[in-house]
N, C-alpha and C positions, 0 to 999 in steps of 0.2 A: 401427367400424374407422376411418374417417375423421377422428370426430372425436379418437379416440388418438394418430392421427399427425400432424394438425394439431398436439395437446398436446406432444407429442414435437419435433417439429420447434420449434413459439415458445420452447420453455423451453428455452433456451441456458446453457451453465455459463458463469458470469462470477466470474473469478476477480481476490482482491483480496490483495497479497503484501505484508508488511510487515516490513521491516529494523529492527531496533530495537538501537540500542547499548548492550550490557549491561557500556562499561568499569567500572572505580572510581570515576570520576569519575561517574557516574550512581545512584551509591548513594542512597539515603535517599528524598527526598521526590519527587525525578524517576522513578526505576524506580517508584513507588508510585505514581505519578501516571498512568502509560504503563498499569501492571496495572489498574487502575480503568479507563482507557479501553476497555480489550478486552475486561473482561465487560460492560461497557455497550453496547458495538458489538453484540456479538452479539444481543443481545435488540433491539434496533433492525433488525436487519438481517432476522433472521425475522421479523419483525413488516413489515419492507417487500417480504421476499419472498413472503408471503400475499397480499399485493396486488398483485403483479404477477405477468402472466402470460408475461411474456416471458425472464427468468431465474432459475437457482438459484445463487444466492452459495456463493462455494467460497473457504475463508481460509487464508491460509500466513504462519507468521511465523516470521521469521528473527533469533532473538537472536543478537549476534558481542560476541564482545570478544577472547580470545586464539585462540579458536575461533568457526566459525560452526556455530551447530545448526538443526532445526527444533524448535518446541516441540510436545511431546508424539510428535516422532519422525514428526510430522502433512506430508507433501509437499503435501496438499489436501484437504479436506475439507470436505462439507458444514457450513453454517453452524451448522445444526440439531442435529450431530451434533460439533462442536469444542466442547475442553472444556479451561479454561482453566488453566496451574497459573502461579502466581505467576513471572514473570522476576526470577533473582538477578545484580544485580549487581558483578563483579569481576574483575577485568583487562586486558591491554589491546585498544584499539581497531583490531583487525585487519579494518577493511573490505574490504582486497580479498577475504577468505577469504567475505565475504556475498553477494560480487560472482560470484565465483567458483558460490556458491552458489543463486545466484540465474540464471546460465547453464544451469544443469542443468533448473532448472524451467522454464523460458521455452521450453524447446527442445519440440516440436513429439512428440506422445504416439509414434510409431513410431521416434525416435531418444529414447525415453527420458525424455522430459519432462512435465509435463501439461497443454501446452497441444492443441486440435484442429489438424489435420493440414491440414484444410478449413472456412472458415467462421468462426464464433465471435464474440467479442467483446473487445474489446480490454481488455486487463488494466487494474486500478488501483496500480501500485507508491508506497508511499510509504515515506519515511528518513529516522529519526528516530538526529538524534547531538547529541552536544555537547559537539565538538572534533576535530580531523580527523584522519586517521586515522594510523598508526601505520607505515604504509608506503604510498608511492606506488601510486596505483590506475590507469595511466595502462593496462597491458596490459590485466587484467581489463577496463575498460571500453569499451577498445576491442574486445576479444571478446562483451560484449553488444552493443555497439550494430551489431554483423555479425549480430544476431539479431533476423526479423523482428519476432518479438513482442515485442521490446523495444523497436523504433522505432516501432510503434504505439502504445503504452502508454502511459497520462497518467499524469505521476509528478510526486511533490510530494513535497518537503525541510522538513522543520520544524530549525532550528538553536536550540535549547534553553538559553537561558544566556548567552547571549556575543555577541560583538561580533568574532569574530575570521574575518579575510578571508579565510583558508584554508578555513578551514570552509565559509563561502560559499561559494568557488570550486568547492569540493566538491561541494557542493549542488545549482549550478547546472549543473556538467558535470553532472551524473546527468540533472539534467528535462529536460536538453537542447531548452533551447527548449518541448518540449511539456507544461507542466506551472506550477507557480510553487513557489520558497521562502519557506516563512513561519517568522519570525523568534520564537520565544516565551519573553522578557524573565523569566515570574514561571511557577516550576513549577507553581504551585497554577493556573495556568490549560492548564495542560499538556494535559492530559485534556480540557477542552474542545474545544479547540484540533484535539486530535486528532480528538476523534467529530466536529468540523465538516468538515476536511474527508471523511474515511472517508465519512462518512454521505451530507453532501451530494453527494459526487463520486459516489458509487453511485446513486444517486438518481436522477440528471439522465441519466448513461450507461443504467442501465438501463431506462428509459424514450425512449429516443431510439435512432432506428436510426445516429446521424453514428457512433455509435462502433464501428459495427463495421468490422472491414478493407477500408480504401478509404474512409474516410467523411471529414468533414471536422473534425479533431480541434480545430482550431483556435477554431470557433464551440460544440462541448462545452466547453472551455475557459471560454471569454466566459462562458457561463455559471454555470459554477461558480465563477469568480472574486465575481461579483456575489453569489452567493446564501451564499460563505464572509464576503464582508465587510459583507453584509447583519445574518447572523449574529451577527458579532463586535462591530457594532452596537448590540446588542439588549440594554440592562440587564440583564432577565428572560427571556435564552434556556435555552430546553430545547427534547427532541425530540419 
């Protein structure tokens, strides 16, 4: 009995939510790039949830472009048990509708959400676009960030393609501060790019109590920064 609730109690849901832009302009070798990232993640992620004993990875991914959906119709879902179907892309880039969407989840499981009510660990958010969005995001984002579990959360912007300052801006209000944007020039590195941080970010959070509510997100941070451009580094990386 003890040692069940011990097990119960350390293995905490750590949930890791991911925006992904599914306009026209992400046709071809970027959406294909993004889809190769996430069955990849997944198998990395069971593979590092067997080894730890302190969380179970829980994934949400939010395709938007004239709509925002969940894929697979999935709010959260064991890592184990997500099951991937290819993201198509076409039309436009209506982020607030993901923002929007991504409020609903964030909120607290007894108003409807699926974050814990008590406790936990602080989310991984990360947004993937490239080109900004299609309508001013200035409401919606000020309605997450009145969300606790959105001001804890470390979140990370990959800007895909371009050089354009909006976009950025974009990116940067999302991580607000707790998080970093990274910039990714050539799609065939897309997918890398992406399991570096996915992976490395889960990694380091779940293995470390700073991340839970009240912790010091700052020094999670520091670390993950090191260990993505470590990384990115590495001629011959893999995971």
């Amino acid at each position: 009995m003890v040692t069940e609730m011990t097990d119960r109690i350390a293995k905490r849901p750590f949930h890791i939510i991911l925006l992904v832009d599914a306009s026209t302009s992400m046709r071809g070798e970027r959406i294909a790039q993004v889809n190769s990232a996430l069955r990849d993640i997944k198998a990395h992620l069971i593979e590092m949830q067997d080894e730890n004993v302190n969380v179970d990875f829980f994934l949400t991914v939010v395709p938007f472009s004239t709509e925002a959906t969940l894929l697979n119709g999935d709010r959260s879902k064991a890592i184990e048990n997500f099951d991937f179907a290819d993201i198509r892309a076409g039309g436009q880039s209506n982020l607030h509708l993901a923002y929007l969407t991504l409020a609903d989840l964030l909120k607290k499981q007894s108003k409807g959400g699926i974050m814990p009510d008590f406790g936990g660990v602080a989310p991984i958010l990360l947004l993937l676009t490239d080109g900004h969005p299609t309508k001013n995001v200035k409401d919606e984002l000020k309605a997450l960030r009145a969300l606790p579990w959105f001001r804890v959360a470390l979140k990370y912007g990959i800007a895909i393609g371009l050089d354009d300052q909006r976009t950025m801006d974009t990116l940067h209000e999302f991580v607000s501060g707790n998080g970093d944007v990274i910039g990714c020039y050539n799609s065939k590195l897309l997918s890398r790019i992406i399991q570096i941080i996915v992976l490395t970010a889960s990694q380091v959070c779940s293995q470390s109590s700073l991340v839970q509510r009240g912790g010091s997100k700052r020094a999670v941070t520091k670390q993950i920064d090191i260990q993505i451009q470590t990384a990115l580094g590495e001629e011959d990386w893999e995971w």
